[in-house]
TORKOL-880681 format. One record per residue (C-alpha): residue number from 1; residue in three letters; z, y, x. Coordinates in pm, whole numbers. Each point is the difference from the previous one (the first is absolute). Layout:
<rec nr="NUM" rest="ALA" up="Z" north="Y" east="X"/>
...
***
This chain:
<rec nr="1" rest="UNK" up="66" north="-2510" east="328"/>
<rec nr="2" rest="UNK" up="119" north="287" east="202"/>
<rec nr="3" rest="UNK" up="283" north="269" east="-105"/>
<rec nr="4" rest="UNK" up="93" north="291" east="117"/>
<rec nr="5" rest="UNK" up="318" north="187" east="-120"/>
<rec nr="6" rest="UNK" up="78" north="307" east="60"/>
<rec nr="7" rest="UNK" up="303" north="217" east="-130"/>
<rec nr="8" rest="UNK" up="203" north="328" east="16"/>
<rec nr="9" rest="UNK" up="287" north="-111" east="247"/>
<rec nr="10" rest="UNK" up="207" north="294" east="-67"/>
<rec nr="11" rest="UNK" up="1" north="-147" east="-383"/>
<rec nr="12" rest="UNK" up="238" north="-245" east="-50"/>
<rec nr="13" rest="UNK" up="-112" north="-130" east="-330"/>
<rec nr="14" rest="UNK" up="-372" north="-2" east="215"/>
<rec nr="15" rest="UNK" up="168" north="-259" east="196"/>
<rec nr="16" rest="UNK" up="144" north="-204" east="-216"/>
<rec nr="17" rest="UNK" up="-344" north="-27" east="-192"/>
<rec nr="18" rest="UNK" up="-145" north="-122" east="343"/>
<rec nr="19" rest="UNK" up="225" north="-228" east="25"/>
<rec nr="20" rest="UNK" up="-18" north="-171" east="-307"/>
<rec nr="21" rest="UNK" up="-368" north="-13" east="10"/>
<rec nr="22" rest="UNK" up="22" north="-179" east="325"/>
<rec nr="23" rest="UNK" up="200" north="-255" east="-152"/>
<rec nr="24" rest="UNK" up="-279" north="-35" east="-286"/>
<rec nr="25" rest="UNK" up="-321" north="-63" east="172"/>
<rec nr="26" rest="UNK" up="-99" north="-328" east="77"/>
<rec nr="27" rest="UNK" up="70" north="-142" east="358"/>
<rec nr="28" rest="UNK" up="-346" north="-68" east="74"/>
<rec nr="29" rest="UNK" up="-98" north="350" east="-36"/>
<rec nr="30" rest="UNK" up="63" north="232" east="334"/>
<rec nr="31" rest="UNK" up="193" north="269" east="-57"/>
<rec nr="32" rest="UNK" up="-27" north="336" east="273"/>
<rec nr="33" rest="UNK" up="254" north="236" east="-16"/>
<rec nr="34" rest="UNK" up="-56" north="365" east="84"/>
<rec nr="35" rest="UNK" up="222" north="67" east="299"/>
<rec nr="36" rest="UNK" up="297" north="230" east="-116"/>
<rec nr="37" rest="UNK" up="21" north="-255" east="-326"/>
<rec nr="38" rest="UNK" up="62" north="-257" east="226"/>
<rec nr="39" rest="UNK" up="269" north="121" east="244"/>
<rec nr="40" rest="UNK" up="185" north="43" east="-280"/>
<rec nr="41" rest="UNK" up="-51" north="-338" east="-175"/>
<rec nr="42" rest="UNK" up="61" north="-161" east="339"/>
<rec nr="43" rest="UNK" up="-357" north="-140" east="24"/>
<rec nr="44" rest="UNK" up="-306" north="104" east="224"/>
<rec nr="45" rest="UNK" up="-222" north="188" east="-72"/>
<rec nr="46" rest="UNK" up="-332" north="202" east="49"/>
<rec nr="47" rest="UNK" up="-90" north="388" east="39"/>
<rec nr="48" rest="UNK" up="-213" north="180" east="-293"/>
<rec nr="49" rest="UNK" up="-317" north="-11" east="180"/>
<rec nr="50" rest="UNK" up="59" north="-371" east="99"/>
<rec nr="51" rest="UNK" up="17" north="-96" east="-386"/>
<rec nr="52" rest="UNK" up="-307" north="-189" east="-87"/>
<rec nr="53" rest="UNK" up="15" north="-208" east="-295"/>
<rec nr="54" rest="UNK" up="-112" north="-122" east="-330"/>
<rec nr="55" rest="UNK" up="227" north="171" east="-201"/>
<rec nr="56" rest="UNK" up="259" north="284" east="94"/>
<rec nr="57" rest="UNK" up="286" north="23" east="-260"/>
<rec nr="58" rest="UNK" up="136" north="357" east="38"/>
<rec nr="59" rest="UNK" up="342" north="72" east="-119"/>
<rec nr="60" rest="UNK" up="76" north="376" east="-74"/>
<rec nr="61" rest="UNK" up="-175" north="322" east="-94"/>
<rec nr="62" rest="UNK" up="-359" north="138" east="-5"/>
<rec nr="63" rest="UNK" up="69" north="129" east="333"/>
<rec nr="64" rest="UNK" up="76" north="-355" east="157"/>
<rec nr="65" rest="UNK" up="-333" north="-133" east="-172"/>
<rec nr="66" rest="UNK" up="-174" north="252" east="197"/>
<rec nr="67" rest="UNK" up="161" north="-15" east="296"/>
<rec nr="68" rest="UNK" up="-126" north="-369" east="1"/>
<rec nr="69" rest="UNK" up="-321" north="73" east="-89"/>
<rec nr="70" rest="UNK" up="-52" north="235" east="277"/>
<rec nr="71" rest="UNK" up="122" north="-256" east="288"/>
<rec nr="72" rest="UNK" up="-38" north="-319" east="-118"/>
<rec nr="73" rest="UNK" up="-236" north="-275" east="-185"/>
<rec nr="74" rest="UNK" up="-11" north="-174" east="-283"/>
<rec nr="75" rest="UNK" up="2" north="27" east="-389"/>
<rec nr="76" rest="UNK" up="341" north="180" east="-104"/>
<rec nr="77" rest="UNK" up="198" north="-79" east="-285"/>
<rec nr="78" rest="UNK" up="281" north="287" east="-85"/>
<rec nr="79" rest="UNK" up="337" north="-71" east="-112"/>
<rec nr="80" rest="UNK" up="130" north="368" east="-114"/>
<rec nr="81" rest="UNK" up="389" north="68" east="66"/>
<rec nr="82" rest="UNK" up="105" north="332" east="-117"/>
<rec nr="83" rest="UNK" up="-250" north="296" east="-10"/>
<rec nr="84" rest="UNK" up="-339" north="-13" east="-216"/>
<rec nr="85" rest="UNK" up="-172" north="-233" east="253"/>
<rec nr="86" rest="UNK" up="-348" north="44" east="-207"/>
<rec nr="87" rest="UNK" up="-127" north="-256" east="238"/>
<rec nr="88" rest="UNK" up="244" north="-267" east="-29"/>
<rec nr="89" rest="UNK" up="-65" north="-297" east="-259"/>
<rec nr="90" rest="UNK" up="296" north="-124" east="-68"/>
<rec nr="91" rest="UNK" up="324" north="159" east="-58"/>
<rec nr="92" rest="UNK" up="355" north="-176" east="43"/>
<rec nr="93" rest="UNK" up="-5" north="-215" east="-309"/>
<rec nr="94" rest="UNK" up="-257" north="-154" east="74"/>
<rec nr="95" rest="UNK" up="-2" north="-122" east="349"/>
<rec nr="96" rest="UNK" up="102" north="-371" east="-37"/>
<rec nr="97" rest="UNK" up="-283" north="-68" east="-272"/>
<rec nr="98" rest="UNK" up="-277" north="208" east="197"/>
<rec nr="99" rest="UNK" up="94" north="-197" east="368"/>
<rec nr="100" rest="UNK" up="-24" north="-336" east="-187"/>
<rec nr="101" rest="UNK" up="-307" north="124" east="-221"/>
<rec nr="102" rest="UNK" up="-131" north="91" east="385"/>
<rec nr="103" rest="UNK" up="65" north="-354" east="155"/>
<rec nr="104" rest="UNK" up="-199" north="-169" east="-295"/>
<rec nr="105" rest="UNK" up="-278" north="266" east="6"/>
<rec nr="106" rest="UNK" up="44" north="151" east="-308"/>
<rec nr="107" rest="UNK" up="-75" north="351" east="112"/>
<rec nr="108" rest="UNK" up="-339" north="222" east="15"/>
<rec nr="109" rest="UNK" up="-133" north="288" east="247"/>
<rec nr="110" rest="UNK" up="-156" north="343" east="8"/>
<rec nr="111" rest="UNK" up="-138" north="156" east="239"/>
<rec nr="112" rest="UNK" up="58" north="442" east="101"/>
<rec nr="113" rest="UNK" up="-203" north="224" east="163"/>
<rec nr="114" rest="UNK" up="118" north="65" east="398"/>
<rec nr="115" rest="UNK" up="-122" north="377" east="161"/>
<rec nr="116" rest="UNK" up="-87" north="13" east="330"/>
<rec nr="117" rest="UNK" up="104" north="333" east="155"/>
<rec nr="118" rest="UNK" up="-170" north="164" east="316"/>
<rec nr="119" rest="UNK" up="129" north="282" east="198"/>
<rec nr="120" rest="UNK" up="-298" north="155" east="191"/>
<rec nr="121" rest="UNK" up="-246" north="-265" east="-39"/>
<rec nr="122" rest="UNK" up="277" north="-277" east="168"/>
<rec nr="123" rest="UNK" up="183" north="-249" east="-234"/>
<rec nr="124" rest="UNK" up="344" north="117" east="-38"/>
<rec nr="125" rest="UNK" up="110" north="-284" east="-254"/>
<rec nr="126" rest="UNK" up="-25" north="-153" east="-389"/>
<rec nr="127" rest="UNK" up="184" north="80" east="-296"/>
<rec nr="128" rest="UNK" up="17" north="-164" east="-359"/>
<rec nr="129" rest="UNK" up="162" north="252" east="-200"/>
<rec nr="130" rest="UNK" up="-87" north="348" east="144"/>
<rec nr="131" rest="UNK" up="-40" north="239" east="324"/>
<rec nr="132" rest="UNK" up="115" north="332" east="52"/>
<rec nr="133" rest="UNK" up="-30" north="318" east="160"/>
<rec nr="134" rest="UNK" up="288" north="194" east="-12"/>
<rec nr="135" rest="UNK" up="103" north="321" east="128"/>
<rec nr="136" rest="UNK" up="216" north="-78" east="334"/>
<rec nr="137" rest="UNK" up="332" north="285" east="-82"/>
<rec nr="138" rest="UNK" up="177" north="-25" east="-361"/>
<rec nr="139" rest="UNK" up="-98" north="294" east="-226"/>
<rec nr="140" rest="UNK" up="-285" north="158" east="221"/>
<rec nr="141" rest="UNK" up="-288" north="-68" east="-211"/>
<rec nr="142" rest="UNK" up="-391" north="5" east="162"/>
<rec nr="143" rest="UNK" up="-398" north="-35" east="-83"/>
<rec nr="144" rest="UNK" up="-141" north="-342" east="-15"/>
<rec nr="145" rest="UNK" up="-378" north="-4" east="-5"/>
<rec nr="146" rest="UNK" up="-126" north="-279" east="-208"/>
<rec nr="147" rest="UNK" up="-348" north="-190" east="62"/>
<rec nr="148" rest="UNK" up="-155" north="-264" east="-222"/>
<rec nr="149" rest="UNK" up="-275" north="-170" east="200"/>
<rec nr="150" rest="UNK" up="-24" north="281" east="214"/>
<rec nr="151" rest="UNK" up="-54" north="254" east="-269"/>
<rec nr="152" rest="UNK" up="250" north="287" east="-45"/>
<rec nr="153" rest="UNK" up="245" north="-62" east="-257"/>
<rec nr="154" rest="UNK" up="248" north="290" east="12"/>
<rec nr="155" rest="UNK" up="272" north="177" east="226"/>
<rec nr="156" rest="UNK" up="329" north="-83" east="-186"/>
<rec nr="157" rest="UNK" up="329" north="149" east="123"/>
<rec nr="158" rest="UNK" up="277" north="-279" east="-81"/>
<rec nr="159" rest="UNK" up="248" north="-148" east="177"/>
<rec nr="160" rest="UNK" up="-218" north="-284" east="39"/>
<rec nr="161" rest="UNK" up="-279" north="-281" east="-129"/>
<rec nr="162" rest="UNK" up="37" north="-279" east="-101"/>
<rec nr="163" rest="UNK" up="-275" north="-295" east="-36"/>
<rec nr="164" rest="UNK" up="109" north="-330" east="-214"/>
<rec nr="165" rest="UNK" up="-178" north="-305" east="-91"/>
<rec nr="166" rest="UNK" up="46" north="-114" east="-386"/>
<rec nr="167" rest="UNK" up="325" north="-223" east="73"/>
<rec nr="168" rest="UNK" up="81" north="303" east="193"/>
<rec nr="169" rest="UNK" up="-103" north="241" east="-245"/>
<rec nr="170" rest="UNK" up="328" north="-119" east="-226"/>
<rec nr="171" rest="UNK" up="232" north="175" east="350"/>
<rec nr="172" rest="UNK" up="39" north="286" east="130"/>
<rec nr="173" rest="UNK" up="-352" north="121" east="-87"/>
<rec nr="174" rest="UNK" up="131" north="-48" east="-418"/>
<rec nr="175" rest="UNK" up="308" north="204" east="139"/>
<rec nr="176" rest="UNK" up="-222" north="290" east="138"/>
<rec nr="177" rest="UNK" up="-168" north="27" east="-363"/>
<rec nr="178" rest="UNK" up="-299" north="-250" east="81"/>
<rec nr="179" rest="UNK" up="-151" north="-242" east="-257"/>
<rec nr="180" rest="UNK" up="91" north="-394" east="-20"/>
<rec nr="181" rest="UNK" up="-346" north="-216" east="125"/>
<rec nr="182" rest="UNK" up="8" north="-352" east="-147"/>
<rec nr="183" rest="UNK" up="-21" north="-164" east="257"/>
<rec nr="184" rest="UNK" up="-355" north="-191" east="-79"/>
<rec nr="185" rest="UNK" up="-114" north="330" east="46"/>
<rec nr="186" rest="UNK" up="-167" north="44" east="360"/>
<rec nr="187" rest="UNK" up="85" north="352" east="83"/>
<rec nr="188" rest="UNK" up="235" north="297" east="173"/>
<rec nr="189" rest="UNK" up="191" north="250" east="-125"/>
<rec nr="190" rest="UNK" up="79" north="300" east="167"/>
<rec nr="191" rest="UNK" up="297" north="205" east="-53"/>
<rec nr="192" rest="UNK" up="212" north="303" east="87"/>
<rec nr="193" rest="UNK" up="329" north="54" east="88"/>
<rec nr="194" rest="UNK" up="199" north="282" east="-127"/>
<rec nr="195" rest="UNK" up="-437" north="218" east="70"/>
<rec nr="196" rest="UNK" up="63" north="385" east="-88"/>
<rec nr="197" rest="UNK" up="-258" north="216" east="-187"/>
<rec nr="198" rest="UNK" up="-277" north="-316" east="22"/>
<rec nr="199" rest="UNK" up="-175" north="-39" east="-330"/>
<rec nr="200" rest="UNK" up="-138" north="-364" east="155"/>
<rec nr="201" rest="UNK" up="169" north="-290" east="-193"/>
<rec nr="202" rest="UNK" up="39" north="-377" east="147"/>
<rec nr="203" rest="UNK" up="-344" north="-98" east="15"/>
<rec nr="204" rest="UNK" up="-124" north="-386" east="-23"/>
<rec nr="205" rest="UNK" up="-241" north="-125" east="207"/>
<rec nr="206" rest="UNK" up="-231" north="-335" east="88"/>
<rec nr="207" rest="UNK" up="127" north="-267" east="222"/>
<rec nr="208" rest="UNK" up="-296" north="35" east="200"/>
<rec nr="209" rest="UNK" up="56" north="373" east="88"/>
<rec nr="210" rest="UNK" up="154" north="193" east="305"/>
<rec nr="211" rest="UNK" up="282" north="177" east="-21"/>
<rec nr="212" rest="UNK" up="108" north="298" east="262"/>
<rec nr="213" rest="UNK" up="264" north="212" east="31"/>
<rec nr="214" rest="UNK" up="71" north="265" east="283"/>
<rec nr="215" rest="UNK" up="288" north="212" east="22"/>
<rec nr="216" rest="UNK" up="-75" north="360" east="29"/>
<rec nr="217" rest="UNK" up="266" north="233" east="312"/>
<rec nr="218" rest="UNK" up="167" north="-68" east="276"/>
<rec nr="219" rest="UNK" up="310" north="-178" east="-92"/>
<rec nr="220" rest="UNK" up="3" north="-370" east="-41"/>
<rec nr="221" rest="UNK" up="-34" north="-284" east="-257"/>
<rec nr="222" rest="UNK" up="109" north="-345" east="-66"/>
<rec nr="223" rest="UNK" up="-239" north="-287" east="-121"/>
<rec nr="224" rest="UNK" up="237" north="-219" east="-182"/>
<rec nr="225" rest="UNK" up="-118" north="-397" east="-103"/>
<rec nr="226" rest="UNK" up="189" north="-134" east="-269"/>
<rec nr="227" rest="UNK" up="306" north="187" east="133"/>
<rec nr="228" rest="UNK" up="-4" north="-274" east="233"/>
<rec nr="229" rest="UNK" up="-168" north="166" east="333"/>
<rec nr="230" rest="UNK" up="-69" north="350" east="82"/>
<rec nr="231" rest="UNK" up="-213" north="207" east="271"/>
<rec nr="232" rest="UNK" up="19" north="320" east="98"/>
<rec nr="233" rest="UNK" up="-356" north="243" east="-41"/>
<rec nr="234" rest="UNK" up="-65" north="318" east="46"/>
<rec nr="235" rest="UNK" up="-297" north="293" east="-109"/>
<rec nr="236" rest="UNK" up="-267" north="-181" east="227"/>
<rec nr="237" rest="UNK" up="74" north="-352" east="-183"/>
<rec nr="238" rest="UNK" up="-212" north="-127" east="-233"/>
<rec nr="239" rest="UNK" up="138" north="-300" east="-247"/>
<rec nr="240" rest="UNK" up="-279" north="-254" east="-172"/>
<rec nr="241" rest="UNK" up="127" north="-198" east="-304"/>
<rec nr="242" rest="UNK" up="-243" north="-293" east="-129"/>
<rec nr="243" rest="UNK" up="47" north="-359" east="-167"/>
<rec nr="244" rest="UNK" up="57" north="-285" east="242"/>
<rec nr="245" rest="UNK" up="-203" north="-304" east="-82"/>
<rec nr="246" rest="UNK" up="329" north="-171" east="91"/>
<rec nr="247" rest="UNK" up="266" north="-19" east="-325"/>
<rec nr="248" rest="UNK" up="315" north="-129" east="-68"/>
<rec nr="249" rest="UNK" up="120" north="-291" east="-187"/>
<rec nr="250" rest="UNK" up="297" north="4" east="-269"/>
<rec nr="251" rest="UNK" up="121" north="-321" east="-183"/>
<rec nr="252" rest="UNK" up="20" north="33" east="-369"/>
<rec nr="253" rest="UNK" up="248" north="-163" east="-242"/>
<rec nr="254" rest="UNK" up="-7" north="142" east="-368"/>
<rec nr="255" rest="UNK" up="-17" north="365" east="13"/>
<rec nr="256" rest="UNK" up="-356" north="147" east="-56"/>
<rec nr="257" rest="UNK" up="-30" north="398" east="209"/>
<rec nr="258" rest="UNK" up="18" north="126" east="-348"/>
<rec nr="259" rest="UNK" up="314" north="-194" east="-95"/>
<rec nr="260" rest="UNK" up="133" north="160" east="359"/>
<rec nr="261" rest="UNK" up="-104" north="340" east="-109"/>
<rec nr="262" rest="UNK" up="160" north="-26" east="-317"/>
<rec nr="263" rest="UNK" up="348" north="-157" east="141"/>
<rec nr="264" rest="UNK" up="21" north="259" east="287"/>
<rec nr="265" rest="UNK" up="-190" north="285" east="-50"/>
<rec nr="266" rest="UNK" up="2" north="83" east="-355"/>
<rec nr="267" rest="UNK" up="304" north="-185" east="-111"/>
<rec nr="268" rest="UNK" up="-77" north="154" east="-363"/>
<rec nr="269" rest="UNK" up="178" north="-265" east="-290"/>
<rec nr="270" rest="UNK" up="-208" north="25" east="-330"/>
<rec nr="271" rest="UNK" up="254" north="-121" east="-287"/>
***
């Protein structure tokens, strides 16, 4: 078996978790460190892109999941430290019992839904949780003109769009008013951000669709993957969101998405 292990370095608790998983997993199992992790353990290691393993055990936040997700390979298992880290499996009680219930194989997967994102017909990059187009200057709102397999949706003045996939439908799409997608459901959500005198509410659509987007004047915009990478476009850009027939692994341990939802989302206690 091969590990990965990634963590926050700038975290010291981060690195004390990495540590002591390192002393837990077996000897014949090859461990990779991702490169900043190791300098500071005093070990080698290997860049994000040069992570290619079995399983990569991520220890942080949701954005640290999906920073590894965009540069490196293999199924991820999330240890959340501080923050909601919706993505994350296990929190910090229960990292001993979840490493050893990983060595003996006591663990199941699911699968999520990756986007692929195109800027002008040419492949600008893959997301798992969402893309989007975003006004380029704070506070100076513009038109987005919205296509759904080349049909005319609407012109929506906002201060941006956003496109999620179910797991990302529970992010920043949920924060911008959008609806939660189970995630067995095999769809896209489209949402606003902060849209002005639109009538147009998030609007679901089919996994096998095309989604465009093209901002509307003369000053620029930002395509935004995960909050991970960014490009700069401007009014002659056109942006194509569809479903990847690539997706992206996640080890399981107990909790069920609903159980997730419940814990981190709703957080309601019925007495």
């Amino acid at each position: 078996m091969k590990i990965g292990i990634i963590a926050r370095v700038n975290c010291s608790s981060c690195v004390r978790i990495a540590r002591r998983i390192i002393e837990i997993i077996p000897s014949d199992w090859e461990i990779i460190l991702e490169g900043k992790l190791a300098r500071t353990l005093n070990r080698k290691g290997s860049s994000f892109r040069d992570i290619k393993v079995d399983i990569i055990i991520v220890i942080g936040g949701d954005g640290t999941i999906l920073r590894t997700a965009q540069m490196s390979e293999g199924r991820i298992l999330g240890i959340n430290v501080g923050g909601l880290g919706f993505l994350s499996e296990i929190e910090i009680g229960d990292i001993e019992e979840s490493v050893y219930n990983l060595i003996h194989g006591k663990y199941g997967e699911y699968r999520v839904m990756k986007l692929e994102i195109y800027i002008n017909d040419v492949l600008f990059g893959k997301s798992v949780n969402d893309v989007v187009i975003h006004t380029g200057k704070i506070s100076k709102i513009r038109k987005f003109s919205v296509y759904i397999d080349d049909k005319f949706i609407e012109n929506t003045s906002a201060d941006g769009v956003i496109v999620a996939t179910p797991i990302g439908s529970t992010s920043y799409s949920y924060s911008a008013g959008g609806p939660i997608l189970i995630p067995s459901l095999k769809a896209m959500v489209i949402s606003y951000i902060a849209p002005f005198g639109s009538r147009l509410r998030p609007i679901v659509c089919s996994d096998k669709s095309k989604i465009s987007i093209k901002a509307i004047g003369k000053h620029d915009s930002l395509v935004i993957l995960d909050g991970q990478r960014q490009k700069v476009i401007n009014e002659n850009d056109r942006v194509d969101i569809k479903v990847s027939v690539e997706q992206l692994t996640f080890i399981e341990m107990k909790d069920s998405f609903f159980e997730r939802l419940r814990r981190k989302l709703i957080k309601d206690v019925v007495n």
